[in-house]
C-alpha positions as CSV (number, residue, x, y, z in Angstrom):
1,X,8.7,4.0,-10.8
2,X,8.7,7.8,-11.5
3,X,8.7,7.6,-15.1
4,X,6.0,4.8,-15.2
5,X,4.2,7.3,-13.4
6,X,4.8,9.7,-16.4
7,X,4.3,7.2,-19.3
8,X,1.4,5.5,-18.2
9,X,-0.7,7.8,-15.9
10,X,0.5,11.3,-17.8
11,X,1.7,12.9,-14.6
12,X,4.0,16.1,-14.1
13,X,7.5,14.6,-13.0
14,X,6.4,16.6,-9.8
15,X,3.6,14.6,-9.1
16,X,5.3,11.2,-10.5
17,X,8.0,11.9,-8.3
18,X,5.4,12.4,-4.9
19,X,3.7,9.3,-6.0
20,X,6.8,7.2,-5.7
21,X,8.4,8.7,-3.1
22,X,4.6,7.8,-1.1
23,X,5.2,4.2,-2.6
24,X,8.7,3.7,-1.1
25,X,7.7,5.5,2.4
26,X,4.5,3.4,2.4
27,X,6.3,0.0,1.7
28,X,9.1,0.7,4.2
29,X,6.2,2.0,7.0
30,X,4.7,-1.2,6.5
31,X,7.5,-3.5,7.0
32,X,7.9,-1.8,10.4
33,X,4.1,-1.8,11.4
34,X,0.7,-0.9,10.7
35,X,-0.2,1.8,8.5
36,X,-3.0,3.9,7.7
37,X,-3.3,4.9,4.4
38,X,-5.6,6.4,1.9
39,X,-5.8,5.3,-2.0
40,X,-8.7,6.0,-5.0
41,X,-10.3,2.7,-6.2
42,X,-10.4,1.9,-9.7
43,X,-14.1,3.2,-9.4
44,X,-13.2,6.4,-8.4
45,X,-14.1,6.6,-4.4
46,X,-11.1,7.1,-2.1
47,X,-10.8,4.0,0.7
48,X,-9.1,4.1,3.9
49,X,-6.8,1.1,4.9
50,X,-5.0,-0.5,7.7
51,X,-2.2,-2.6,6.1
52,X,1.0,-4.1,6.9
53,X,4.1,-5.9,5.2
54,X,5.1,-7.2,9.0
55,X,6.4,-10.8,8.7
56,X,5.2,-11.6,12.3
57,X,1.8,-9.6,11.4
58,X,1.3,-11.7,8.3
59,X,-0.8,-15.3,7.4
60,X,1.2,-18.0,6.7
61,X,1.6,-18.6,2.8
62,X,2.0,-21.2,0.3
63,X,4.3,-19.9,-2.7
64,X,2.4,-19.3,-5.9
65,X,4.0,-19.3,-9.0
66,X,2.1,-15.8,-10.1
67,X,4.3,-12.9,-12.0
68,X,4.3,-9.7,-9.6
69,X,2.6,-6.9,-10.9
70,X,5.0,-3.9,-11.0
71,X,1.8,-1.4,-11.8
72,X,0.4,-2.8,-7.9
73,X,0.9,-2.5,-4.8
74,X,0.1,-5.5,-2.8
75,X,-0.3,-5.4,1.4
76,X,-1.8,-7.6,3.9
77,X,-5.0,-6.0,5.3
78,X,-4.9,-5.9,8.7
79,X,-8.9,-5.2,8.9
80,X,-10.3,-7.7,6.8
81,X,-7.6,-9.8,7.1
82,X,-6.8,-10.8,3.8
83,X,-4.5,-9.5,0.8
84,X,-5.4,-7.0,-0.9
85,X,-4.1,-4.9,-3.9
86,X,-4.5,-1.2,-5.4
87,X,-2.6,1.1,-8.4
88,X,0.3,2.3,-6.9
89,X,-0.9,5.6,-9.1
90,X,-3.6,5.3,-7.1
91,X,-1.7,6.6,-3.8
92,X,-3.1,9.4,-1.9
93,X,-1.6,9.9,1.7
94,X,-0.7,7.9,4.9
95,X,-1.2,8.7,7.8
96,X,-0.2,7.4,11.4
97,X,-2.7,6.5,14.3
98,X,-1.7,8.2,16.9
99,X,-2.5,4.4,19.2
100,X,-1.7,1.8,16.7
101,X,-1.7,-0.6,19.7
102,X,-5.7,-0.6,19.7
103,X,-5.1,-1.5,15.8
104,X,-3.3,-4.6,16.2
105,X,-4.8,-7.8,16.7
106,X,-2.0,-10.3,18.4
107,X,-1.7,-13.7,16.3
């Protein structure tokens, strides 16, 4: 991931390697709970989100025959309640609530 970082976005491998390593902590804090995270949309503004990767947090699914995107990082959005996906270039910071319990909606 660190030298897509470098051949596609043109970063230092400092900040290539800080944008993976966010990628890899974000995808691993998800799986565990829900995070809140920062990123830059493609239209420049920066968006807070509250996502999650937890399989008892997450919709039920239908497989879909779709190629994953190695350039995105895809999370279920715990606010809106939908899928949603952003550049993982695009990765600013996470953060943690300190009460994630008055996050979480019980399904």
């Amino acid at each position: 991931m660190m030298w897509q970082f470098i051949r596609k976005n043109g970063y230092s491998r400092s900040e290539a390697l800080k944008k993976a390593w966010l990628n890899i902590k974000l995808k691993a804090a998800m799986r565990q709970k829900i995070v809140k995270f920062y990123y830059q949309k493609v239209d420049g503004s920066i968006r807070e989100a509250f996502g999650t990767l937890k399989e008892s947090l997450l919709p039920t699914t239908q497989g879909t025959e779709k190629k994953a995107n190695s350039t995105l990082f895809t999370y279920f959005d715990s606010e809106r309640e939908s899928w949603r996906s952003f550049k993982r270039a695009n990765i600013l910071s996470i953060c943690e609530p300190k009460n994630i319990e008055n996050l979480i909606t019980v399904y």
